[in-house]
N, C-alpha and C positions, 0 to 999 in steps of 0.2 A: 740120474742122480743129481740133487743141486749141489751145490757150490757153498762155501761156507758163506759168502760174501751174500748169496742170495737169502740167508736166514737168521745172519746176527749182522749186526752193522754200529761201527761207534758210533753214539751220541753227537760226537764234533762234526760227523758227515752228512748229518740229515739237518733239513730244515720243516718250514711250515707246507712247502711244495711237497712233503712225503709225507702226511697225512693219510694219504689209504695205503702206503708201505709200512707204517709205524705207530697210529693211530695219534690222533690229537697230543695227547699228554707226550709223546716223547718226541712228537714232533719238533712241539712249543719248548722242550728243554734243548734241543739240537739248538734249535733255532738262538736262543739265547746264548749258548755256550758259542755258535759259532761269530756271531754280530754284536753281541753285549760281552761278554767277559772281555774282550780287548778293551771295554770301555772302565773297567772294573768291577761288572756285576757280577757275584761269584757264584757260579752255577756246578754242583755236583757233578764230576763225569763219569762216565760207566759207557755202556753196550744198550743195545735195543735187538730182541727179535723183530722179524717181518711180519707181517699177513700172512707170506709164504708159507713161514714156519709155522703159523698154527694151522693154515689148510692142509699143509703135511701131515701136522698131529694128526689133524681129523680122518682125514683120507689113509694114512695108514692103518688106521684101526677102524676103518670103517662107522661112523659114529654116525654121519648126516643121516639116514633113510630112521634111525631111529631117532634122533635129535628131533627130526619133522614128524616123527609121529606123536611124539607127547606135545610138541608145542601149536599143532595144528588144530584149527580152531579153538583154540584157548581163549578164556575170556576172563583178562585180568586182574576186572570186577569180583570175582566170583574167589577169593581168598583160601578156601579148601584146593580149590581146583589150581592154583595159583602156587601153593606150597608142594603140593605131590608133583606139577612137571618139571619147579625148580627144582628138588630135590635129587627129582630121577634123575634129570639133565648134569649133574654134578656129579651123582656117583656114576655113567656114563664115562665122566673124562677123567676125575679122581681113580677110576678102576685100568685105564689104556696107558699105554708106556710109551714113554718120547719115545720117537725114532731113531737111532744110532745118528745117522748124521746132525740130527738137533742137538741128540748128547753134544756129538764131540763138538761141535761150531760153537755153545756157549761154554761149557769146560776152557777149550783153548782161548775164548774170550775175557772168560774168571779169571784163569793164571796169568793173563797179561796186563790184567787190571789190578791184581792183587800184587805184582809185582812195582806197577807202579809206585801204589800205596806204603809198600815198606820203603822203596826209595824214600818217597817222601814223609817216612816214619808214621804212618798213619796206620793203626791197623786194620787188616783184610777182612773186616765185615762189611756185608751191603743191605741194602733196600732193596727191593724186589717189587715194582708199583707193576700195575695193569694199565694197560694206553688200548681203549676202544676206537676199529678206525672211525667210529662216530659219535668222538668223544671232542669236548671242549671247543664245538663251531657256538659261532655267534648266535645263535640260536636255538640251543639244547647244548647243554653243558653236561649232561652225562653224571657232573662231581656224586664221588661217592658211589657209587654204583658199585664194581667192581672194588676187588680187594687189594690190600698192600701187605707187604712183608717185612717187618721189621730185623734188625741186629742180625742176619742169616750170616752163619760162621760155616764154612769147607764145601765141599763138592757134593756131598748124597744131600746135603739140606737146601744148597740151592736147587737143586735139581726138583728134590719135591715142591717147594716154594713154586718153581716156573710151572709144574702140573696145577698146583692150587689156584695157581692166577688165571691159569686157561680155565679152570673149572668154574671160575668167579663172575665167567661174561655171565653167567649163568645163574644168579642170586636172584629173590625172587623181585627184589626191585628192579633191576637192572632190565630182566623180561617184561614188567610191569611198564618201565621206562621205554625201552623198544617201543612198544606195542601204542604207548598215549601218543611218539611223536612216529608213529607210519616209518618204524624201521626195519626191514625184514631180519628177522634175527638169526638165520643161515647165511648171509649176505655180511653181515657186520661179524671182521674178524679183529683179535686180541691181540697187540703186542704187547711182550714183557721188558721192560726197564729194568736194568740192574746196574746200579749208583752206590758209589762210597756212603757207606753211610753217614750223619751228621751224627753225632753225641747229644743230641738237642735234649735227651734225658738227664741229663749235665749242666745243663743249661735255662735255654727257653726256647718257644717256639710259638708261632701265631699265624695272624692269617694279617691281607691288608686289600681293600678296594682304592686303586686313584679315581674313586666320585665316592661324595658322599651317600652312601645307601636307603639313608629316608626320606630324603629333599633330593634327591640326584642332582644334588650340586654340583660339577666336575671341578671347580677349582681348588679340592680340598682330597687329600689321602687320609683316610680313615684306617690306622692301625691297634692290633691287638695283640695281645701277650700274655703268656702265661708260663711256668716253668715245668719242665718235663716234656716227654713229645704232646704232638699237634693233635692230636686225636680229640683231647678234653677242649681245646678249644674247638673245633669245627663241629665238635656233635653237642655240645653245649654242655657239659657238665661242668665246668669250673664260669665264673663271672672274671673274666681277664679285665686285665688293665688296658687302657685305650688311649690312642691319641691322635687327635685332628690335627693335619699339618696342610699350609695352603700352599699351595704348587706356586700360584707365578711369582711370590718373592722368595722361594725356596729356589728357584732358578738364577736369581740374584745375588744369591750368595747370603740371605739373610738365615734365620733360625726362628721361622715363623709357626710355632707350635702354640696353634689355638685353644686349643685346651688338655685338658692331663688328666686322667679319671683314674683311680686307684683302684682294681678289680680287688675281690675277696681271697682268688687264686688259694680255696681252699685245697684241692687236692694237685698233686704231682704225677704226670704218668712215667714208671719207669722199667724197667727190665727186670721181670721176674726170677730169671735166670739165664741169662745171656749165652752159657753152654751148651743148655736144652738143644740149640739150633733150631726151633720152634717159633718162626715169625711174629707167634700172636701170643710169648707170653711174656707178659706184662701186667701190670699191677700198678696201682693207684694208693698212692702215700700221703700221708697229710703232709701240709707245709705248716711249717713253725709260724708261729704268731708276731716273730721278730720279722722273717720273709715276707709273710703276709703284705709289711706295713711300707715295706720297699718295692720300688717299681720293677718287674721284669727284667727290662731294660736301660739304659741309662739314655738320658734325653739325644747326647751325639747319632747313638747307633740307630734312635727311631729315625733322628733326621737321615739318614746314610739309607736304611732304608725306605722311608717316603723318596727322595731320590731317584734309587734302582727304581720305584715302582714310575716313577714319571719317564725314566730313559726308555724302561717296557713298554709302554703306554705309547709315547711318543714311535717308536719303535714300529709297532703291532698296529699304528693307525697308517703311518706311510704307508707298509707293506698290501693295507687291507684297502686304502684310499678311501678312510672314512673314520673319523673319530671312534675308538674304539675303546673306552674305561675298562680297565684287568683287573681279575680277580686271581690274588697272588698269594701262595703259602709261603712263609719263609723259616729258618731253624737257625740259631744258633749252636756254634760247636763247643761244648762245655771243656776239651781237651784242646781244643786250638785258640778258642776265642773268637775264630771267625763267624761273620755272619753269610748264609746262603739261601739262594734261592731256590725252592724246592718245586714249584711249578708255576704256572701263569696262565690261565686261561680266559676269552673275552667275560668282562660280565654281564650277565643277558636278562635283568631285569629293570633297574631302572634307566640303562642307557639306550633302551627301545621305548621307552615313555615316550610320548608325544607331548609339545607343550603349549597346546592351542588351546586348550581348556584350563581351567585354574580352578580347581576342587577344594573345596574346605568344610570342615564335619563339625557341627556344634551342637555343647551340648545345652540343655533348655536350664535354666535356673532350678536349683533344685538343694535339699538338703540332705541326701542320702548319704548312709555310713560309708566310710572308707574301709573295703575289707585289707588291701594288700597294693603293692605298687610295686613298680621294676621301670626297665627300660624300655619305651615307646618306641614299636617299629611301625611305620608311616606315620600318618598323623588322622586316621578312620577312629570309627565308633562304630560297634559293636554289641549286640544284650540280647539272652536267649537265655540256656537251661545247663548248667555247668554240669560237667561230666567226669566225674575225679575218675582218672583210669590210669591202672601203674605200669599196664602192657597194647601192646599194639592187637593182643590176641582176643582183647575185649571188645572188637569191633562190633559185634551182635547188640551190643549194648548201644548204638551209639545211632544218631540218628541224624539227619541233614540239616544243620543251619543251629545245633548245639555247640556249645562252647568247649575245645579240650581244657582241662586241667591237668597238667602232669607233667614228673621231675623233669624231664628235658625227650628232645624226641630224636630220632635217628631217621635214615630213610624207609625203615621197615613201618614208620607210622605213617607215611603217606595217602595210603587208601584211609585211614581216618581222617585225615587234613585234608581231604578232595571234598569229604563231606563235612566239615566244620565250618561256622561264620567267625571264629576268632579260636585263638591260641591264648595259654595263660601255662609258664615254664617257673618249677623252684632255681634253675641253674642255667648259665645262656650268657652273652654278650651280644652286641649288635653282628656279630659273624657265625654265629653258632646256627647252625643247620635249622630249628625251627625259626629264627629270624631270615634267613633263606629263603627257604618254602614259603614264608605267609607274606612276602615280598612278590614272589612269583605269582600264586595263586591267588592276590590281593585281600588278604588275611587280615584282621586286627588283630595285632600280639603286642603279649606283655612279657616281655623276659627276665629273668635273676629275680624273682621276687624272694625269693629263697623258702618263702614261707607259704606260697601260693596252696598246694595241695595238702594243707595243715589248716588253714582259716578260712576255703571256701568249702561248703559242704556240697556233697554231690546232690543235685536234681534242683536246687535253690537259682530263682534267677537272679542273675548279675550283669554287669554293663562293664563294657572294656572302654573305656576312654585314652583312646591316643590322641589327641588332639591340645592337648593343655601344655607342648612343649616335650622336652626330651624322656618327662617321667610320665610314663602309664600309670594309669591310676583304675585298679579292679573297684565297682562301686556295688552294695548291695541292691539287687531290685532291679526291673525293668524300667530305664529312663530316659525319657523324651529327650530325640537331640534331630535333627537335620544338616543333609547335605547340597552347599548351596554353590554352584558350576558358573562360573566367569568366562566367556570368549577374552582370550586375550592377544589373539593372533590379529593383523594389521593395524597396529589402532593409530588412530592421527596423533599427527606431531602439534606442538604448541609453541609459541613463543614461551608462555609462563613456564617455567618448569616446575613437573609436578613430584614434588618429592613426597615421601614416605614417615610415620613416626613411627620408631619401634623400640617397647619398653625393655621385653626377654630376648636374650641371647639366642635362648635356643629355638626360637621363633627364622630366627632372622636367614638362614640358608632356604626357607621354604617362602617368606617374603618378597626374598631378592628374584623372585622367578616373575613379580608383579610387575609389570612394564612402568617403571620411573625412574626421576634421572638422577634419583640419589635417596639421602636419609636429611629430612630436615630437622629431626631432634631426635638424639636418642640419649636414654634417662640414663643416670647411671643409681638411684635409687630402688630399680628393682636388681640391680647386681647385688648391692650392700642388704636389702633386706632378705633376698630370697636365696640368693649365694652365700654370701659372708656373712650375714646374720650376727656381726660382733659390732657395738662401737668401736671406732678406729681406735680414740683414743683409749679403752680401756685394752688395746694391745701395745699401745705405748707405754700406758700406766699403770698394768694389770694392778702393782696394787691398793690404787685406789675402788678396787672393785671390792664392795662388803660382803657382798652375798654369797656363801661357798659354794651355792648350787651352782651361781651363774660363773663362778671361776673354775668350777670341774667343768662345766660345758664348753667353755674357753677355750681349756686345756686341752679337750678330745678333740676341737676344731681345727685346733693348731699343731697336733701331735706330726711329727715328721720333717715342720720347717724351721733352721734354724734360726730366726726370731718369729714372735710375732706378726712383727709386723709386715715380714715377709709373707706370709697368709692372705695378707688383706692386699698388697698391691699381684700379687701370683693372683689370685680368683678375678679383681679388680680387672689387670690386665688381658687375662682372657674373654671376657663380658666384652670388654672395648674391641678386643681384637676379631671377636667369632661378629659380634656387627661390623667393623670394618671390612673384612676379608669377604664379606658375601656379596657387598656391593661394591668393592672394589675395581677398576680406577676411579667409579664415579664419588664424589663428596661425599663424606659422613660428619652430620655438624652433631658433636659428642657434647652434652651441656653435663658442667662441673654439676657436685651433690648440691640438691637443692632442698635437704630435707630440713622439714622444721622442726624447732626443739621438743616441742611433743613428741613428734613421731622419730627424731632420733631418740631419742628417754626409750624408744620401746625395744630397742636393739639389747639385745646382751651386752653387761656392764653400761647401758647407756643413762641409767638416772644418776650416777656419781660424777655423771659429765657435761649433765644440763642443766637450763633455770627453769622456773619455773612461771610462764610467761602469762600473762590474762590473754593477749593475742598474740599468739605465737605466727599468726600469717602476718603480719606487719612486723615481726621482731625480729631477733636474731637468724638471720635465713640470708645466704647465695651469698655473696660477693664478703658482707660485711664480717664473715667466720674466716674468710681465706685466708688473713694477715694478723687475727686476732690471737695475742698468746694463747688465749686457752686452745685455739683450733689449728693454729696452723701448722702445726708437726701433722695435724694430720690431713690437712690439704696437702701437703708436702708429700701424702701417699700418693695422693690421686698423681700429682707432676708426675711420680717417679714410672707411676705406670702405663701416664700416656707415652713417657719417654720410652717405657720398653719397645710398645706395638711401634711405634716411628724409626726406631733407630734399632734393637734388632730384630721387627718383625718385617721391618721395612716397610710399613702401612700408612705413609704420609698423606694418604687422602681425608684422615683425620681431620677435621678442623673444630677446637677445642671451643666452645662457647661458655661464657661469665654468667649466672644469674642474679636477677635482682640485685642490680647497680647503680647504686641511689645515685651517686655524682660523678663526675670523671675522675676528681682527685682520688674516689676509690678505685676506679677501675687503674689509677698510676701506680695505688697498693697493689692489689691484685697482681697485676702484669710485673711487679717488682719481685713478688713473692715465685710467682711459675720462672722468673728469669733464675733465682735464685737456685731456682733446681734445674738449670740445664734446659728451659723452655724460653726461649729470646725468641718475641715477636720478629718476623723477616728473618729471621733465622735459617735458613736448609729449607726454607718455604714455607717456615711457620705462619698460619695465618689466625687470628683470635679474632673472635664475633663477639659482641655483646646481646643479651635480651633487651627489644626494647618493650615493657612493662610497666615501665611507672611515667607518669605525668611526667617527672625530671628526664627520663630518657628522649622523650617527645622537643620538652620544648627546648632541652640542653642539646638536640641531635648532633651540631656541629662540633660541640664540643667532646661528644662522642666517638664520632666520627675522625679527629683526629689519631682516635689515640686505638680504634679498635676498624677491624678490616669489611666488616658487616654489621648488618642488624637480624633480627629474629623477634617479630613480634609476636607477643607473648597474650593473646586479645583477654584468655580469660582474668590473669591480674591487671591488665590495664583496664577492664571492663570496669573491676572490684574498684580498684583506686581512683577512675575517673566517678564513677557515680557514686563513691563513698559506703561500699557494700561489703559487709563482709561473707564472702562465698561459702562460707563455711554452716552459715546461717538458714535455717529454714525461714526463719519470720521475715525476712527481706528478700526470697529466693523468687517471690515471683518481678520484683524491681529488674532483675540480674538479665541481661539483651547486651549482647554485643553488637546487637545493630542498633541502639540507640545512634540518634544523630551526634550527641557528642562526642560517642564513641569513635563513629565514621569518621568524624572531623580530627581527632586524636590520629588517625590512621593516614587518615589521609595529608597529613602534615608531615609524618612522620616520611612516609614513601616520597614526599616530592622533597624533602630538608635530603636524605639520601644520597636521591636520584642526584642531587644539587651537586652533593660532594662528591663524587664516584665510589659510592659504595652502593653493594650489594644488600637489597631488602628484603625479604621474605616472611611468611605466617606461620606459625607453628602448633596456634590454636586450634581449638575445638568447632568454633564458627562455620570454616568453609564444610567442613564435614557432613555438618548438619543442614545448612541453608543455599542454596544457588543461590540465591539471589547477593546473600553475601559473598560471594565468590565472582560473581557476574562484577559487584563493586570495586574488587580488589584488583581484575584484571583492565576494567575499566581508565583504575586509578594509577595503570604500568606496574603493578609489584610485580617484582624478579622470580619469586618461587611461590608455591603454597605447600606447604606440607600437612599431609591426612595421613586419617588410620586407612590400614590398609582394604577395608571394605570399599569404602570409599573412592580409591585412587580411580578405578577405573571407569564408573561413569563421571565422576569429576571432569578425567581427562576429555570424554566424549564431550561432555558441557560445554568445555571452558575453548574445546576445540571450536565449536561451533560458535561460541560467543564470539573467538576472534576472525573468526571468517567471517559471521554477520560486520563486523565493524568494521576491517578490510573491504568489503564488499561497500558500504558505505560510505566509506572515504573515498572509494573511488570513483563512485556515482556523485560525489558531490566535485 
């Protein structure tokens, strides 16, 4: 006869070493409750069966000789044959009766955990989760598999919950799963978890990875939210709210939330009848259109938990002696207000990437309709034969390297996703279970399009484009694109350093993985155009805005923040910060808007705000709007937003650069105007760079150089201004050579006037990208940095290595 101790055991007494006593999942919760809750992660307590206790179940009722007979030689390919031995295998354990002693050993467990809970006023419903012992290793994650038990209220309903859990190793995925990663499925036994429950139906609930999931960035916690229990987020039926938060100034004490995305969080999942005593029922309620428009969560409690998930993280890599990124659920409690951790296990897809290769998928020029768009997981390309299918039982239909279409998927569509080339979901976030799967199985998908199996028709081909940034874009038609593979494992070091340009945000986590020693310009004009999309000033001045279309559009842009202009420096700031934080410690030279009045004119509310110029590339543009009444309330945006990322994102590797700086006495404006908002050169280690672009940059350098900490040559308008071109020009476009000699000599001035004063020089232009031989010049001539687009960086670097070895080598021969 065993022992009670040998068949239920509390949660506070196991750890990750009791893994084949407790299976993965309630391992990892011991685990936490015993070493993290003193630190204050707040982890739900309860009880855990053994292995013990389900080999008892099995063995008292005799079950394995017929367990092995339905599941032996099964071939999990085979779908018919795949539903009749999960089936049998179910009603097998759903038909045999705990043992008396398992009764009593969890009964007497419930009463002392339920006792708990009234002390601490909380009422005596629990969870009821399944912990396979070869659930959540670094390498097979198991999730979802087995079943959970919601809201279980008194003694017969737990009772049957813990038989349904046992019956659950047993689902037809979960067999399915066995069997793809070689695990004998008589060998792998079920513990049952039973935990207070949270009220997260009251509340919210979501999921959260510390790495980023499409770029495997690790320095960044990727969380989600939605309101109701967790289930609508993890299977993807709701589009939740999200937010990037970077870990190592989050460990600093700063409030470094990279960006904030407002999910749709149309439906709620909540408790059908909480009496019932029936685990699974539950129902899905609309949320109000007021809820809708507000976040989940409030920004404190994401920060609190990005956090917990970095203490886990940190935690779970010691113990494993190996960086290990977690994939973590968490719940808030709608009747406490507390936040908890509901599980943690390793995540096993992109923290097994390897990063010797450097992949990137493009697509060929092309003008085809846009059917539909969502959220871009990886950054692959994809195009076949679309497959609108509303059930997983449609597999007949469905063919190898077709594209799914459909409202969102669960684990039951797996045998379809083993044979699909891309994914395409109405409903999903970046955590939702087909974003999962097509991450594992290296999938193109598009998620939350909401509209997706409404505007692609089924059998029609289509092209899944992840590659343009954080938004998938479904395109009609088969379209020419290639995938092009960079070694970037040992590459030589340089004296020059080779930094990076980069225009989009959401590029720049996937970037930063290119071996260089920083960012030598990044724009802040595609933030304003392709984010914010308003002129600044017509959120200062809405009502100088005429046009009622362009003020209702305004208005929808803005809806939620309380000004304006809070809008423009909130999106502003994020743009600055999501490129800061990927290449962080190394330098980001951040150059203020550089847009000209034309192209500001095209911004929403932007023609009540500009002139209207015969050459707008010589006119009003860079330095001379900083200080100018009509603009500089709304330079005054940009200060306030590099101030946020500095001071509380604590992203000081920033370094802000001027453009087009006719004289110094404007750059004394300028620098007058950023002090004005809390930006004091030498400041907290403020450092300010100028472009050098114009003839007056050149031959004024010293007097530049007083007053600004570097330069940044700028070749394509100095090219325009030394030869008197206008760039913009076809009829003069064959004149336009940045290696004219003049040009060189313009450069070459400028780098030795620099050198002279102890500042820092570098190129930002187009030139080295395109020419070695101009680049061969620039190193020649000692510049400090070059910065390229990122195709570029890497044979650059090979180049520019070998240039200075040949001259090394030279020098020393002579």
């Amino acid at each position: 006869m065993q022992n009670r101790e040998e068949l239920v055991v509390p949660l506070a007494q196991v750890g990750l070493e009791a893994i084949a006593r407790v299976g993965g999942k309630n391992a990892s919760l011991g685990e936490m409750i015993r070493r993290l809750q003193p630190a204050g992660v707040n982890v739900p307590g309860g009880f855990a069966t053994t292995a013990a206790a389900y080999r008892l179940f099995i063995a008292a009722n005799g079950l394995r000789p017929a367990l092995a007979g339905l599941l032996e030689g099964l071939d999990s390919g085979d779908l018919a044959a795949l539903q009749a031995a999960g089936q049998g295998a179910r009603n097998l354990l759903n038909g045999a009766a705990l043992p008396k002693p398992l009764v009593e050993a969890i009964l007497t467990a419930y009463r002392e955990l339920a006792a708990e809970m009234a002390a601490a006023g909380v009422p005596a419903a629990v969870a009821v989760r399944s912990s396979a012992t070869a659930e959540d290793l670094p390498n097979a994650s198991f999730a979802g598999q087995q079943e959970t038990f919601l809201h279980i209220e008194g003694e017969t309903a737990l009772l049957e919950a813990c038989r349904r859990c046992f019956a659950s190793l047993f689902t037809d995925r979960a067999i399915a799963y066995r069997q793809q990663n070689g695990f004998d499925h008589l060998e792998v036994a079920l513990s049952i978890g039973v935990q207070r429950m949270v009220r997260s139906d009251l509340a919210s609930s979501g999921v959260m990875f510390s790495i980023d999931t499409e770029t495997g960035f690790r320095n960044a916690v990727l969380l989600t939210a939605a309101y109701g229990l967790g289930e609508n987020v993890v299977q993807g039926a709701v589009n939740p709210d999200e937010w990037l938060i970077f870990k190592p100034t989050l460990a600093q004490g700063f409030a470094p939330i990279l960006s904030r995305r407002l999910g749709s969080k149309a439906l709620r999942m909540v408790y059908a009848d909480p009496g019932s005593g029936d685990g699974r029922a539950v129902r899905n309620e609309e949320v109000t259109a007021q809820e809708r428009k507000r976040f989940a969560l409030s920004d404190a409690e994401a920060l609190t938990l990005a956090r917990w998930a970095c203490a886990i993280e940190r935690h779970y890599s010691e113990r494993r002696g190996t960086p290990t990124p977690m994939d973590v659920e968490w719940a808030k409690d709608g009747l406490s207000g507390e936040l908890f951790i509901l599980q943690a296990r390793p995540e096993t897809v992109e923290s097994r990437r390897g990063g010797a290769v450097l992949r990137s998928w493009h697509l060929e020029p092309h003008q085809a309709e846009e059917i539909t768009r969502g959220r871009a997981i990886g950054a692959s390309v994809s195009s076949g034969r679309a497959r609108v299918i509303s059930d997983p039982s449609a597999i007949a239909s469905f063919t190898a390297g077709d594209l799914l279409v459909t409202r969102r998927t669960d684990p039951d569509w797996e045998p379809i996703l083993k044979k699909a080339s891309g994914v395409v979901t109405d409903q999903g976030g970046r955590t939702c279970h087909a974003a999962i799967i097509a991450r594992e199985m290296g999938l193109t998908a598009i998620v939350g399009t909401a509209d997706g199996t409404g505007r692609i028709r089924d059998g029609e081909a289509i092209t899944l484009s992840c590659c343009e940034g954080d938004v998938g874009h479904v395109y009609r038609g088969k379209l020419p694109f290639h995938m092009e593979e960079q070694a970037i494992d040992e590459l030589p070091a340089t004296r020059t350093k080779i930094l990076i340009n980069v225009g989009n945000p959401e590029e720049a986590f996937q970037l930063a993985s290119i071996p260089c020693d920083g960012v030598g310009l990044a724009r802040l004009e595609f933030i304003i155009a392709n984010h914010i999309r308003v002129h600044p000033m017509a959120l200062l001045q809405p009502e100088r805005v005429a046009d009622s279309a362009e003020r209702a559009a305004i208005a929808e842009l803005v809806e939620g923040y309380d000004t304006p202009a809070d809008y423009y420096v909130d999106l502003l700031s994020q743009g600055m910060a999501r490129i800061a934080a990927a290449f962080h410690p190394r330098p980001v030279i951040l150059r203020f808007s550089d847009f000209k009045s034309n192209e500001y004119a095209r911004l929403l509310g932007g023609r009540a705000f500009e002139p209207v110029e015969e050459n707008p590339m010589i006119g009003w543009r860079g330095a001379s709007r900083y200080y100018a009444p009509a603009f500089r309330d709304a330079f005054a945006l940009e200060c306030r937003a590099l101030r946020r990322i500095r001071e509380v994102m604590g992203l000081t590797n920033v370094i802000p650069m001027v453009p087009f700086c006719r004289t110094p006495e404007e750059g004394d404006r300028v620098l007058e105007a950023m002090a004005a908002e809390g930006l004091v050169r030498g400041q907290d280690g403020l450092e300010v760079y100028v472009m050098c672009e114009l003839p007056s940059n050149v031959i004024g350098a010293e007097a530049f150089a007083e007053r600004f900490d570097g330069f940044s040559i700028g070749s394509n308008d100095l090219t325009q201004l030394t030869l008197g071109l206008d760039r913009d020009s076809a009829l003069v476009a064959e004149l336009f050579d940045e290696r004219h000699p003049a040009v060189k000599e313009m450069i070459r001035l400028a780098i030795r006037t620099a050198r002279r004063c102890g500042r820092k020089i570098g190129i930002c232009g187009q030139a080295p990208s395109d020419y070695p031989d101009f680049a061969r010049f620039l190193v020649e001539e000692g510049i400090d940095s070059i910065s390229l687009n990122p195709d570029a960086v890497v044979p650059t670097r090979i180049a520019i290595a070998a240039m200075e070895a040949e001259t090394a080598h030279r020098v020393a021969g002579v």
